[in-house]
ZAVO-221505 format. One record per residue: chain; residue in one letter; y, z, x of N, C-alpha, C in turn; residue number from 1. Coordinates in Angstrom, 1 decimal. Example, Ala and Ser with C-alpha at 12.3 -4.5 7.8 and 13.67 -1.06 7.14 Angstrom:
<pt 'A'; 'A'; <-5.7; 7.8; 13.2>; <-4.5; 7.8; 12.3>; <-3.3; 7.8; 13.2>; 1>
<pt 'A'; 'S'; <-2.2; 7.1; 12.8>; <-1.1; 7.1; 13.7>; <0.0; 7.9; 12.9>; 2>
***
This chain:
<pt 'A'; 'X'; <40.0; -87.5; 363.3>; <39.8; -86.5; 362.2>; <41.2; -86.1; 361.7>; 1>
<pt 'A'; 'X'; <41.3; -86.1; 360.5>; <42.6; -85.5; 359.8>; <43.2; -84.1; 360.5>; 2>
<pt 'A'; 'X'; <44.5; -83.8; 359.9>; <44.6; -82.6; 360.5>; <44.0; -81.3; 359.5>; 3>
<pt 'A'; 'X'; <43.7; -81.5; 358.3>; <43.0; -80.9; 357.1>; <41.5; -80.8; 358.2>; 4>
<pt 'A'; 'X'; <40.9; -81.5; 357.9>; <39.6; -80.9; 358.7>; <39.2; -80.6; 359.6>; 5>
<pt 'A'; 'X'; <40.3; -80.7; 360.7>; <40.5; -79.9; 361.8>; <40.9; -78.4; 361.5>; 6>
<pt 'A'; 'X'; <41.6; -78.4; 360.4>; <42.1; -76.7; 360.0>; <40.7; -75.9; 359.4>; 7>
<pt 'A'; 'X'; <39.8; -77.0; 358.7>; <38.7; -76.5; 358.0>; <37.6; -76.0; 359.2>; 8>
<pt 'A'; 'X'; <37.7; -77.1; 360.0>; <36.7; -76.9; 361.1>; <37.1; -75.2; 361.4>; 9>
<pt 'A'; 'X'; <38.0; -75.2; 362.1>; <38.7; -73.9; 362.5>; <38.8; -72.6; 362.0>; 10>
<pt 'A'; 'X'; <38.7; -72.7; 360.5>; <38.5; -72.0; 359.4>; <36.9; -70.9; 359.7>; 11>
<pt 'A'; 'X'; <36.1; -72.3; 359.7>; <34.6; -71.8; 360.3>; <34.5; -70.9; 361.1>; 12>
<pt 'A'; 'X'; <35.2; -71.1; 362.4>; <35.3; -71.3; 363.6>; <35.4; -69.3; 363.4>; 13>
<pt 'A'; 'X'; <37.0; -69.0; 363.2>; <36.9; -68.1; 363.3>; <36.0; -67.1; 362.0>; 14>
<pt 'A'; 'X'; <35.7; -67.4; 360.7>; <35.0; -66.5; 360.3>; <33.8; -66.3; 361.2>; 15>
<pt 'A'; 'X'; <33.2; -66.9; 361.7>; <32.4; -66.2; 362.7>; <32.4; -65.1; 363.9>; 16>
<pt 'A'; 'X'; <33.9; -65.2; 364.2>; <34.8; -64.0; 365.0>; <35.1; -62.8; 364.4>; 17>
<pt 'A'; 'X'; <34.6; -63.1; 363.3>; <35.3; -61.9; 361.9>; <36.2; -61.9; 361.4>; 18>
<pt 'A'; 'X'; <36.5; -60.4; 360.8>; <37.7; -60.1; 360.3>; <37.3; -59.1; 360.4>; 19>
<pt 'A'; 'X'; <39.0; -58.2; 359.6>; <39.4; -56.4; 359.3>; <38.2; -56.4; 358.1>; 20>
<pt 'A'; 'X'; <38.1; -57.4; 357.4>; <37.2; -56.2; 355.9>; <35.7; -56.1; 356.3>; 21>
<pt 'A'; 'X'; <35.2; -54.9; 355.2>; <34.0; -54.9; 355.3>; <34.0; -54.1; 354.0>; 22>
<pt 'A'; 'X'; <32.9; -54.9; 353.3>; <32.7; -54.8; 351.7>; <33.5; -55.1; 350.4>; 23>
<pt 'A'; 'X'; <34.6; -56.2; 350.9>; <35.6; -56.3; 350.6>; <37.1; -55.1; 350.1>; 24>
<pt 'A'; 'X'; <37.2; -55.0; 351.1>; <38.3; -54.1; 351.1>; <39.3; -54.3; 351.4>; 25>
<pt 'A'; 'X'; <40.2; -54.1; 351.0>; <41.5; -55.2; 351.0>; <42.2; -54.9; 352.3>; 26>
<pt 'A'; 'X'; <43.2; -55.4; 353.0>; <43.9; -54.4; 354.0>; <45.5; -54.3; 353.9>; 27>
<pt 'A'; 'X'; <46.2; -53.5; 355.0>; <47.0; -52.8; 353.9>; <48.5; -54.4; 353.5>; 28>
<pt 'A'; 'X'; <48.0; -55.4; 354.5>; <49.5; -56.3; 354.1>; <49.2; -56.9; 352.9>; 29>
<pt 'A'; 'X'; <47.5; -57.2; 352.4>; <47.0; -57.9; 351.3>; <48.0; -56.9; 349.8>; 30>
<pt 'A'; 'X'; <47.6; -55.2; 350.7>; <47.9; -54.6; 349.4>; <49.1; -54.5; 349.0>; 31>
<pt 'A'; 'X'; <50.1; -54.6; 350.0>; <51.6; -54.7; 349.8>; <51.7; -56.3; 348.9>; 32>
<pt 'A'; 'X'; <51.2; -57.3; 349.4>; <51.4; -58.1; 349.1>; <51.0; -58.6; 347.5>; 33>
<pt 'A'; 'X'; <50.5; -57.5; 346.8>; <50.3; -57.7; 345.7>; <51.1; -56.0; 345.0>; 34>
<pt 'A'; 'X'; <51.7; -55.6; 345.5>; <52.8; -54.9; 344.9>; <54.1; -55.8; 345.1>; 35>
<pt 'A'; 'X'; <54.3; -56.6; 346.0>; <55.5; -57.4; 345.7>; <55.4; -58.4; 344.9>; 36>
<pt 'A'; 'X'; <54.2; -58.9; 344.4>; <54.3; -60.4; 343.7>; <53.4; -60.2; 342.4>; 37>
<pt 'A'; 'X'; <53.0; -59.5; 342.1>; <52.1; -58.7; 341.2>; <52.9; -57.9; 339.8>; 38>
<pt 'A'; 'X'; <52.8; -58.2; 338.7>; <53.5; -56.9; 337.7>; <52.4; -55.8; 337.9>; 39>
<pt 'A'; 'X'; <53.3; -54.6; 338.0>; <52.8; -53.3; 338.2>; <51.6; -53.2; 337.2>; 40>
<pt 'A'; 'X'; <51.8; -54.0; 336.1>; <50.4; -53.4; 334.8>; <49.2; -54.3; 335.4>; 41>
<pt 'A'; 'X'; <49.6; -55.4; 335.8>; <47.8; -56.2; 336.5>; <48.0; -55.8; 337.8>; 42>
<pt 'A'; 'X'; <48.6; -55.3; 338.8>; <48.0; -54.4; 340.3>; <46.5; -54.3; 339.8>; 43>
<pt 'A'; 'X'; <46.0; -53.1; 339.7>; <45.2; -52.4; 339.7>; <43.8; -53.5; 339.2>; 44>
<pt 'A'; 'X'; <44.1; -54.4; 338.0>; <43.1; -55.8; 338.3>; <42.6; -56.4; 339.6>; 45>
<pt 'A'; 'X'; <44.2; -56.9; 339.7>; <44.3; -57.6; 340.7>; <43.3; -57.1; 342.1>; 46>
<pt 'A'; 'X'; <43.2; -56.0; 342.5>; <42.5; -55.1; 343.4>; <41.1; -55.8; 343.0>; 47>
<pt 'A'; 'X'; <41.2; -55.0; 341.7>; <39.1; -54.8; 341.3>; <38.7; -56.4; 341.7>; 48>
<pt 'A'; 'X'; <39.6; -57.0; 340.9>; <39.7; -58.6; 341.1>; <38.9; -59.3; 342.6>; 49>
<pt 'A'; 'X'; <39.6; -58.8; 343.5>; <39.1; -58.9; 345.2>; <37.9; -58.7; 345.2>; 50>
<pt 'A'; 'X'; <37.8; -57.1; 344.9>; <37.2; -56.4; 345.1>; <35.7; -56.6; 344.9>; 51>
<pt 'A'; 'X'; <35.7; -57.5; 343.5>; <34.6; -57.4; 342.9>; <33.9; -59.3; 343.3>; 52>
<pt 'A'; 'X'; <34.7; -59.7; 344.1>; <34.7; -61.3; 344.0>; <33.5; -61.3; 345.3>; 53>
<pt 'A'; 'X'; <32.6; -62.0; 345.0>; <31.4; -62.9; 345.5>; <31.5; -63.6; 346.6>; 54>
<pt 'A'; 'X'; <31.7; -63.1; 347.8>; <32.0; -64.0; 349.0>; <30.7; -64.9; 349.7>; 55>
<pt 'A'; 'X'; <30.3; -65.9; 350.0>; <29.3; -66.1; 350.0>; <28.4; -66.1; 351.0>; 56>
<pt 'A'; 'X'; <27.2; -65.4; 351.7>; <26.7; -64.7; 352.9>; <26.9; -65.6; 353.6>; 57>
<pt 'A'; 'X'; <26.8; -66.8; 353.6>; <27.2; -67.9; 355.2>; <28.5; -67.8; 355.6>; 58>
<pt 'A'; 'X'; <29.7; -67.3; 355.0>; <30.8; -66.7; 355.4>; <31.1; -65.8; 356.2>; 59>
<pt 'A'; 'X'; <30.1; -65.1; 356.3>; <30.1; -63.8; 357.0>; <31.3; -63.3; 356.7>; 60>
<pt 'A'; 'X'; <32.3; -62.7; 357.5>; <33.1; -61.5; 357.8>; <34.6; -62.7; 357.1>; 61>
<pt 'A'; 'X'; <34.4; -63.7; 356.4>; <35.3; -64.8; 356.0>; <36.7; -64.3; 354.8>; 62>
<pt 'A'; 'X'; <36.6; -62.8; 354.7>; <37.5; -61.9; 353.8>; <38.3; -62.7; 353.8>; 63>
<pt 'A'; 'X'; <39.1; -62.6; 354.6>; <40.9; -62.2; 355.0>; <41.3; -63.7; 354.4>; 64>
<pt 'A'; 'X'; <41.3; -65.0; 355.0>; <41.9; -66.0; 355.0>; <41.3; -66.3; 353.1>; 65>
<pt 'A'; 'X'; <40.0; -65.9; 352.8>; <40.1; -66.2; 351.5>; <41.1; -65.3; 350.2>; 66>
<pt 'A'; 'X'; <40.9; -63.9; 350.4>; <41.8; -63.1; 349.8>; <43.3; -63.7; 349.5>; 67>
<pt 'A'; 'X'; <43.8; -63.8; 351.1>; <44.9; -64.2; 350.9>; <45.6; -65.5; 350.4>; 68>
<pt 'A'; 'X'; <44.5; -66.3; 350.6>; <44.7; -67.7; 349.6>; <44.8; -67.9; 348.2>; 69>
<pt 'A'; 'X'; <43.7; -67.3; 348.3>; <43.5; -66.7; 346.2>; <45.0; -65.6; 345.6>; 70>
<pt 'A'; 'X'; <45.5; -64.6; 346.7>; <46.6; -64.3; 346.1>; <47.9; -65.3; 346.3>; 71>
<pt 'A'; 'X'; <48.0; -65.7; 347.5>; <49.1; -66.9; 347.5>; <48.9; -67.7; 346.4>; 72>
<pt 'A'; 'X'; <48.0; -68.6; 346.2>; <47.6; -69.3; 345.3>; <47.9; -69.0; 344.0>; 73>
<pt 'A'; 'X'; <47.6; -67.7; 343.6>; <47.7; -67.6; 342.3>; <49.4; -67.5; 341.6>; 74>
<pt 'A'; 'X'; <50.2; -67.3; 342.9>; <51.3; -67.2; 342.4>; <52.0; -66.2; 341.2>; 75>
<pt 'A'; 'X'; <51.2; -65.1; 342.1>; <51.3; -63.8; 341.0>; <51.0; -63.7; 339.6>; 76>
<pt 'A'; 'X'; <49.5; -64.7; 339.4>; <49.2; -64.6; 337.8>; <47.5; -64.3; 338.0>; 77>
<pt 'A'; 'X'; <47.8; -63.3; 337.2>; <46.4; -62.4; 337.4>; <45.4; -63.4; 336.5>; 78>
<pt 'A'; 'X'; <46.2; -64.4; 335.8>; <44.8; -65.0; 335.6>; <44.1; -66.1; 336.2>; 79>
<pt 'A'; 'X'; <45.4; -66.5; 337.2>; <44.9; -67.6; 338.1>; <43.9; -67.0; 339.2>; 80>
<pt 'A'; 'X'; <44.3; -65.7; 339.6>; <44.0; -65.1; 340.6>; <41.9; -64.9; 340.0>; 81>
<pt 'A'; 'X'; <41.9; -64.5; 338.7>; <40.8; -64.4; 338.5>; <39.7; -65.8; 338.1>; 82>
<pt 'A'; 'X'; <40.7; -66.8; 338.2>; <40.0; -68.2; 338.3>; <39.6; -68.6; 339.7>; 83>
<pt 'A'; 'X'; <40.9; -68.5; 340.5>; <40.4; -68.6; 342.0>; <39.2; -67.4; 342.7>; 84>
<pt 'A'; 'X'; <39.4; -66.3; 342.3>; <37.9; -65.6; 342.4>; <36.7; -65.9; 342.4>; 85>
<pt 'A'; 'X'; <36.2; -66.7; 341.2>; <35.3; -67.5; 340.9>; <35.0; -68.5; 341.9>; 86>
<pt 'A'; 'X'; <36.4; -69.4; 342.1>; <36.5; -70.6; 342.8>; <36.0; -69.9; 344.8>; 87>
<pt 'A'; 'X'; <35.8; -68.8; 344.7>; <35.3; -68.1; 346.3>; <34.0; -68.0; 346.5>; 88>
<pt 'A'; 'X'; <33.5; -68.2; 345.6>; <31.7; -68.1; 345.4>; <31.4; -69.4; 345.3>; 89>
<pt 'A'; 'X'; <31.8; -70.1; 344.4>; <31.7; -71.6; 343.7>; <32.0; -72.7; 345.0>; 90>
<pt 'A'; 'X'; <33.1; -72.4; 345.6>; <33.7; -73.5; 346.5>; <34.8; -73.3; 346.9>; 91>
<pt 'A'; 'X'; <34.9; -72.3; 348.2>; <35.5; -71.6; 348.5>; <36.9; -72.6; 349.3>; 92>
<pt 'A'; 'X'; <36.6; -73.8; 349.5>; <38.2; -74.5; 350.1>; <39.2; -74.9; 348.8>; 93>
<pt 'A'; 'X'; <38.7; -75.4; 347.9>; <39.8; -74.3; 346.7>; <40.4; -73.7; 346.8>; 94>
<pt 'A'; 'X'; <40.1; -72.5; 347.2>; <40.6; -71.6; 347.1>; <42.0; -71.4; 348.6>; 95>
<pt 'A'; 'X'; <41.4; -71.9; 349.5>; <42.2; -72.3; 350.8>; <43.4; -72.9; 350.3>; 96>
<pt 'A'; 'X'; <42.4; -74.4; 349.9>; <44.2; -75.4; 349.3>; <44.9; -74.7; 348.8>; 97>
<pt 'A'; 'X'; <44.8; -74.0; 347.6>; <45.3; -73.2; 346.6>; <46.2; -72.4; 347.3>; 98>
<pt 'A'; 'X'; <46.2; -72.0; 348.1>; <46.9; -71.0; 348.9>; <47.6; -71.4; 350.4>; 99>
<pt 'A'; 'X'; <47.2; -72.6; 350.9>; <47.9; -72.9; 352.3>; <48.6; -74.2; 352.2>; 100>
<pt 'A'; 'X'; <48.0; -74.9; 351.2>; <48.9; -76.3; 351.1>; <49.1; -77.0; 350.4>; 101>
<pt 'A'; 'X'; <50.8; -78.0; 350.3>; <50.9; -78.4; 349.3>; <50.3; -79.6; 348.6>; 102>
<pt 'A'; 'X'; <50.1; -79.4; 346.8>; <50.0; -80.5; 346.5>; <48.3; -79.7; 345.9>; 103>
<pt 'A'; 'X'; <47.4; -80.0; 345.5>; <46.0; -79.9; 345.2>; <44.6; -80.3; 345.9>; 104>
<pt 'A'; 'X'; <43.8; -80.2; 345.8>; <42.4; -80.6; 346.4>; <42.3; -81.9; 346.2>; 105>
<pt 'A'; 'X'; <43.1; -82.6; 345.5>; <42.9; -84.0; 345.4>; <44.1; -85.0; 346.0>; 106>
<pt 'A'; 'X'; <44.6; -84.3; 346.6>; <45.2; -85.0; 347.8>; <44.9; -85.6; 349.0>; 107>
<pt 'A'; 'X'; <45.2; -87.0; 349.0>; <43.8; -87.5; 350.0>; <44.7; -86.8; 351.7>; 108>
<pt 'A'; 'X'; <45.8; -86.6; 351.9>; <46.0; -85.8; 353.3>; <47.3; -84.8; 353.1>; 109>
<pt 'A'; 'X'; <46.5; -83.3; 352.6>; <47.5; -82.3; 352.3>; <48.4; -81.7; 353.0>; 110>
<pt 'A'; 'X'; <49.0; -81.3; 353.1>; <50.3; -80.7; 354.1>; <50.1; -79.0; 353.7>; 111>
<pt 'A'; 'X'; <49.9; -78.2; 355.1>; <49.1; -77.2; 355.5>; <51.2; -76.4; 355.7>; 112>
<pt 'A'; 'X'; <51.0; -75.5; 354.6>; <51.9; -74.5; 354.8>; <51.9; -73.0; 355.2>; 113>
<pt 'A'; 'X'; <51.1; -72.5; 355.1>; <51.0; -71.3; 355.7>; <49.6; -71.1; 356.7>; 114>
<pt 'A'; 'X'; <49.3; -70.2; 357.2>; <48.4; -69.7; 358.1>; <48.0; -68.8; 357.6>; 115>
<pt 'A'; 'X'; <47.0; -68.5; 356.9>; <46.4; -67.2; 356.3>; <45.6; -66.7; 356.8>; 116>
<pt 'A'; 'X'; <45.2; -67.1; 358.5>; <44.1; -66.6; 358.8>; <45.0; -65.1; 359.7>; 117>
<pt 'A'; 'X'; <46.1; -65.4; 359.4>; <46.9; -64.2; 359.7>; <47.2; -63.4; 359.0>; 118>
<pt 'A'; 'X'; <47.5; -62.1; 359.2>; <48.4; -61.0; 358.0>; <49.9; -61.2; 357.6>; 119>
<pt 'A'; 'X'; <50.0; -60.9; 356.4>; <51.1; -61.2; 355.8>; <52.1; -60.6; 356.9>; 120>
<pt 'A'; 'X'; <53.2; -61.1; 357.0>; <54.4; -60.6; 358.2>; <55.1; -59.6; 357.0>; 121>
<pt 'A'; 'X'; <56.0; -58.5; 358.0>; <56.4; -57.1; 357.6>; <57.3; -57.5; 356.3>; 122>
<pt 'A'; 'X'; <57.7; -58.8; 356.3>; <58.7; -59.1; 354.9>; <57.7; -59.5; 353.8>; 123>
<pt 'A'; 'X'; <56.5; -59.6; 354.0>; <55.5; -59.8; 353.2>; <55.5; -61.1; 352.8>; 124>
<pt 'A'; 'X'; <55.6; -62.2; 353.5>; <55.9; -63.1; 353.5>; <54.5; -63.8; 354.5>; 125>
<pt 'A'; 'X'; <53.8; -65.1; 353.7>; <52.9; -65.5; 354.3>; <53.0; -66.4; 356.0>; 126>
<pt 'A'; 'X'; <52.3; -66.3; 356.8>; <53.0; -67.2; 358.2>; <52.7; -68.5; 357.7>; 127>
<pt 'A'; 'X'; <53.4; -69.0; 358.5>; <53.9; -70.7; 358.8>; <53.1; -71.1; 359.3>; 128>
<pt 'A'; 'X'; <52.6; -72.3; 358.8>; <51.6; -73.1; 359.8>; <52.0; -73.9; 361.2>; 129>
<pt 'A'; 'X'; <53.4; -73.6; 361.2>; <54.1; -74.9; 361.6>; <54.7; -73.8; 363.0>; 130>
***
């Protein structure tokens, strides 16, 4: 098995362990992390943005690692950020790639850069997979 669907397996694995949110609520390194990478006039989107996105009930408690993919991912463009939103309801490892490794979803074996099933570290900086 690749090392991509071993990370996806795992992915599973722990949303069923949970997470910090409940009702989508952001927490506080998500929120720092969109005051550093964020223009101050879309913040306050960017939130509702989360906030208002469609997680899908077989996810259960699956917040965290998606949030933070979809902001990684967007690369601080609130309109990416609101395409990948969509892409959390629709087909939610999209939204993963998008945010943990390089290259796109159509890469037959992607290279896994960050760990998002972690919080952003004190420099606001996403963890290393490695």
């Amino acid at each position: 098995m690749s090392n991509f669907f071993t990370e996806l397996f795992e992915f599973f694995i722990n949303v069923f362990k949970g997470s910090n949110h409940s009702d989508n609520v952001l927490t506080d390194d998500e929120k720092q992390y969109i005051k550093n990478n964020f223009k101050p006039s879309d913040q306050a989107a960017v939130i509702k943005t989360l906030e208002k996105a469609q997680i899908p009930a077989d996810l259960g408690n699956g917040h965290d690692r998606l949030f933070r993919s979809a902001l990684v991912g967007s690369n601080g463009s609130l309109k990416e950020l609101e395409r990948l939103a969509v892409c959390i309801k629709e087909d939610f490892r999209d939204v993963i790639v998008a945010g943990e490794y390089a290259g796109d979803s159509t890469s037959a074996n992607p290279t896994r850069l960050y760990d998002l099933n972690k919080p952003f570290g004190k420099d606001g900086k996403p963890s290393s997979a490695r």
